[in-house]
PyMOL CGO cylinders between C-alpha atoms (Angstrom):
from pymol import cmd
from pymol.cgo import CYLINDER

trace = [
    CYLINDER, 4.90, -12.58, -7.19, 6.44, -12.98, -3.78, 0.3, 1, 1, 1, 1, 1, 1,
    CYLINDER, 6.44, -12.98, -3.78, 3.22, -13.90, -1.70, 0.3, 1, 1, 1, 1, 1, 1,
    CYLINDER, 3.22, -13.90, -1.70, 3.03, -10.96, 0.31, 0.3, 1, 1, 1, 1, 1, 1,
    CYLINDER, 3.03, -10.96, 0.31, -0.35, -9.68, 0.96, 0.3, 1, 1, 1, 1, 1, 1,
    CYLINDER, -0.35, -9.68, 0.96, -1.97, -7.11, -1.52, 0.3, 1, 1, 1, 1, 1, 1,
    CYLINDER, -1.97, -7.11, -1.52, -2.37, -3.76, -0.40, 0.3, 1, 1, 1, 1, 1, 1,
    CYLINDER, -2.37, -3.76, -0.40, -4.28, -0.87, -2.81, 0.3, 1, 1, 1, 1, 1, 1,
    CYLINDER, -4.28, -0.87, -2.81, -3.36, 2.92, -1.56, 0.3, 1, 1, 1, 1, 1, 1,
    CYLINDER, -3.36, 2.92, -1.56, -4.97, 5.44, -3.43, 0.3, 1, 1, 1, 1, 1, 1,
    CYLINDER, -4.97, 5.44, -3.43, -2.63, 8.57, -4.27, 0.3, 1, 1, 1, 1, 1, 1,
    CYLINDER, -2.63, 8.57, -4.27, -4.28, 12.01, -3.84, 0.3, 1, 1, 1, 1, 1, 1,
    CYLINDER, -4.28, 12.01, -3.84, -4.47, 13.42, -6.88, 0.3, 1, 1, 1, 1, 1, 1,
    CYLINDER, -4.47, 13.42, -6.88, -3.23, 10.36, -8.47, 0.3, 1, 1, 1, 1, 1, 1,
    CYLINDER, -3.23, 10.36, -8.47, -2.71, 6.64, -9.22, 0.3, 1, 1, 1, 1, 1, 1,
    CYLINDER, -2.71, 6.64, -9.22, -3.51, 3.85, -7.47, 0.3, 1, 1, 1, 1, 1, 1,
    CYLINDER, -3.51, 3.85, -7.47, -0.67, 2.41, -5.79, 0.3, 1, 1, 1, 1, 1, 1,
    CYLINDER, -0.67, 2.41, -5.79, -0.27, -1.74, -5.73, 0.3, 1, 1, 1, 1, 1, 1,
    CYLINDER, -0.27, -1.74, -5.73, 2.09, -3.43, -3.15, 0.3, 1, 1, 1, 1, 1, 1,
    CYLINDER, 2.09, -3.43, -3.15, 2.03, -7.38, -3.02, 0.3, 1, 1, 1, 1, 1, 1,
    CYLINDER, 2.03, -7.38, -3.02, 0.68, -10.95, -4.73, 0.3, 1, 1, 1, 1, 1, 1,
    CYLINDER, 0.68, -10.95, -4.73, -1.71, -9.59, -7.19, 0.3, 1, 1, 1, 1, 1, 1,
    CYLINDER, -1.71, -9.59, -7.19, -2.99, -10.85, -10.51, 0.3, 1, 1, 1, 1, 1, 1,
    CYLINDER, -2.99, -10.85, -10.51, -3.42, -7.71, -13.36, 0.3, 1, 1, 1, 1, 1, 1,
    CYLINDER, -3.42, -7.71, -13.36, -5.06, -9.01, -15.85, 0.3, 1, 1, 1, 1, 1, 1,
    CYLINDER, -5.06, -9.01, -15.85, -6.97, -6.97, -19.14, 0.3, 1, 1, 1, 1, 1, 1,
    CYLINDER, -6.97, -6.97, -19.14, -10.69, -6.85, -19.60, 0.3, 1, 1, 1, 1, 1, 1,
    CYLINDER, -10.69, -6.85, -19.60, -10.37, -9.73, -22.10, 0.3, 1, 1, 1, 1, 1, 1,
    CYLINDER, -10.37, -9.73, -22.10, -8.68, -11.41, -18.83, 0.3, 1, 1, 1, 1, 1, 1,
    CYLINDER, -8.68, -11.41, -18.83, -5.36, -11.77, -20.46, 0.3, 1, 1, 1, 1, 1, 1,
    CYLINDER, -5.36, -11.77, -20.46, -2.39, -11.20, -18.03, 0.3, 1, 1, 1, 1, 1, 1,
    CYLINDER, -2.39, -11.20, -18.03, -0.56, -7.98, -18.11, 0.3, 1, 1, 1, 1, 1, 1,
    CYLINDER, -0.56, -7.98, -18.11, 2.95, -8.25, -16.94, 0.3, 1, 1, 1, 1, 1, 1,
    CYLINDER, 2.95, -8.25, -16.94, 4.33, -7.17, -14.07, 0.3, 1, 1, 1, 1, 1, 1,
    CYLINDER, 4.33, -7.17, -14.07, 8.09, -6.12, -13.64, 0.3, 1, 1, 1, 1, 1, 1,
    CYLINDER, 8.09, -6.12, -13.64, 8.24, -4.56, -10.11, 0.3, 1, 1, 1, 1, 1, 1,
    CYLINDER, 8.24, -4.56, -10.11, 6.18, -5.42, -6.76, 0.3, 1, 1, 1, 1, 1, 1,
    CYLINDER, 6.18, -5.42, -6.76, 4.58, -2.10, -6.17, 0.3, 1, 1, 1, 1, 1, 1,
    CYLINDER, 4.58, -2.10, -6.17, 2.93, -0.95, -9.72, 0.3, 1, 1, 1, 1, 1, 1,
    CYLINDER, 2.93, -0.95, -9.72, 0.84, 2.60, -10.22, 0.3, 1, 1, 1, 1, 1, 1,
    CYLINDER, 0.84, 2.60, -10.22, -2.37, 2.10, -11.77, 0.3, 1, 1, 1, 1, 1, 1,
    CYLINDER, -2.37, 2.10, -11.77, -3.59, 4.96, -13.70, 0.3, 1, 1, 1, 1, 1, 1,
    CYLINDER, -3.59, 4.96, -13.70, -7.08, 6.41, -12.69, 0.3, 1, 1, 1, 1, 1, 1,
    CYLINDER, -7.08, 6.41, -12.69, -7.48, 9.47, -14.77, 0.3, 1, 1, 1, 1, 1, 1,
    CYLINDER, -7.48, 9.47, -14.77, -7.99, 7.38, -18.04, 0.3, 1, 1, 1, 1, 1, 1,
    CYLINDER, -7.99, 7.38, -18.04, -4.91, 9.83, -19.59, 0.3, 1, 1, 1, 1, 1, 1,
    CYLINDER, -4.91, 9.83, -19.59, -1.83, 7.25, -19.75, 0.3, 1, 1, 1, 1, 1, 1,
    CYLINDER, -1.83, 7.25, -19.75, -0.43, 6.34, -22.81, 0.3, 1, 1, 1, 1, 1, 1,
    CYLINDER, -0.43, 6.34, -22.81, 1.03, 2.53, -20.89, 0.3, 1, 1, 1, 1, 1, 1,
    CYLINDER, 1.03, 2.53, -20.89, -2.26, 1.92, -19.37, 0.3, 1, 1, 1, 1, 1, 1,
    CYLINDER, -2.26, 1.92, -19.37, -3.09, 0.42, -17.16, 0.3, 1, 1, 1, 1, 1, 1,
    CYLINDER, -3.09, 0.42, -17.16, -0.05, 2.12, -15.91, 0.3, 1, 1, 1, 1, 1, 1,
    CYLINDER, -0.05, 2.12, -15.91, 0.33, 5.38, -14.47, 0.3, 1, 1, 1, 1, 1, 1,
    CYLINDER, 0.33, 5.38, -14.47, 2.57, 7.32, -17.18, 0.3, 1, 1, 1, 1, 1, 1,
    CYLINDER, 2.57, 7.32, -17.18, 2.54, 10.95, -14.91, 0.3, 1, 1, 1, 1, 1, 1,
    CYLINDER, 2.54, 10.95, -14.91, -0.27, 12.50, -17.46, 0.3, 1, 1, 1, 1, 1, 1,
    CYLINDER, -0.27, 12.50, -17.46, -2.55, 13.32, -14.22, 0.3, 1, 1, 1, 1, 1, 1,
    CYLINDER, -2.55, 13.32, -14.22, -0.04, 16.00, -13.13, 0.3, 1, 1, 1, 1, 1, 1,
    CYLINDER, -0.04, 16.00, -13.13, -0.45, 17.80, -17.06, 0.3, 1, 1, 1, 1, 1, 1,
    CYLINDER, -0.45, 17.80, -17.06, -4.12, 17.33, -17.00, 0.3, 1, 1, 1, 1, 1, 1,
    CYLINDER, -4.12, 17.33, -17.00, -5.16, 18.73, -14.02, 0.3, 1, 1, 1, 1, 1, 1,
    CYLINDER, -5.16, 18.73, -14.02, -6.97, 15.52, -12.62, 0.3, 1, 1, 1, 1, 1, 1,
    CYLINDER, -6.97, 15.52, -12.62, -8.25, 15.67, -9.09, 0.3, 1, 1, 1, 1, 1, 1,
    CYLINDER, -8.25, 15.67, -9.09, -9.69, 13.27, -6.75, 0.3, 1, 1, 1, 1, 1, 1,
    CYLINDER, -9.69, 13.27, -6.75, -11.93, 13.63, -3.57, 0.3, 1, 1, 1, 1, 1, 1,
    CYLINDER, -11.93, 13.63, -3.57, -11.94, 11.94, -0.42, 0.3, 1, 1, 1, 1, 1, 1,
    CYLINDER, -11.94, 11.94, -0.42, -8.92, 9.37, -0.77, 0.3, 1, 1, 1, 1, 1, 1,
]
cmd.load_cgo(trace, "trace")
């Protein structure tokens, strides 16, 4: 990516939001592509393009405490 530092912001209610020089990668540690420099990482488990955020919290109801 661009070098920028990485930040990780949690959403309320939602995905995890990714700004800056990180590396995704699966848990077979093959690299998952990257097309923008802030990404939404889904956290409910519900997406159908995980590890992308697809909107599927908002249907389902998922909540989140503390963030």
């Amino acid at each position: 990516m661009t070098g920028e530092r990485a930040t990780i912001t949690p959403y309320p209610d939602g995905p995890l939001l990714v700004r800056g020089d990180v590396d995704l990668r699966t848990p077979d540690g093959e690299p998952v592509q990257r097309n923008r420099r802030t990404v939404a990482l889904c956290r409910c488990g519900l997406s159908a393009i995980k590890p992308f955020c697809d909107g599927t919290h908002k249907a389902a109801g998922f909540r989140t405490e503390g963030d």
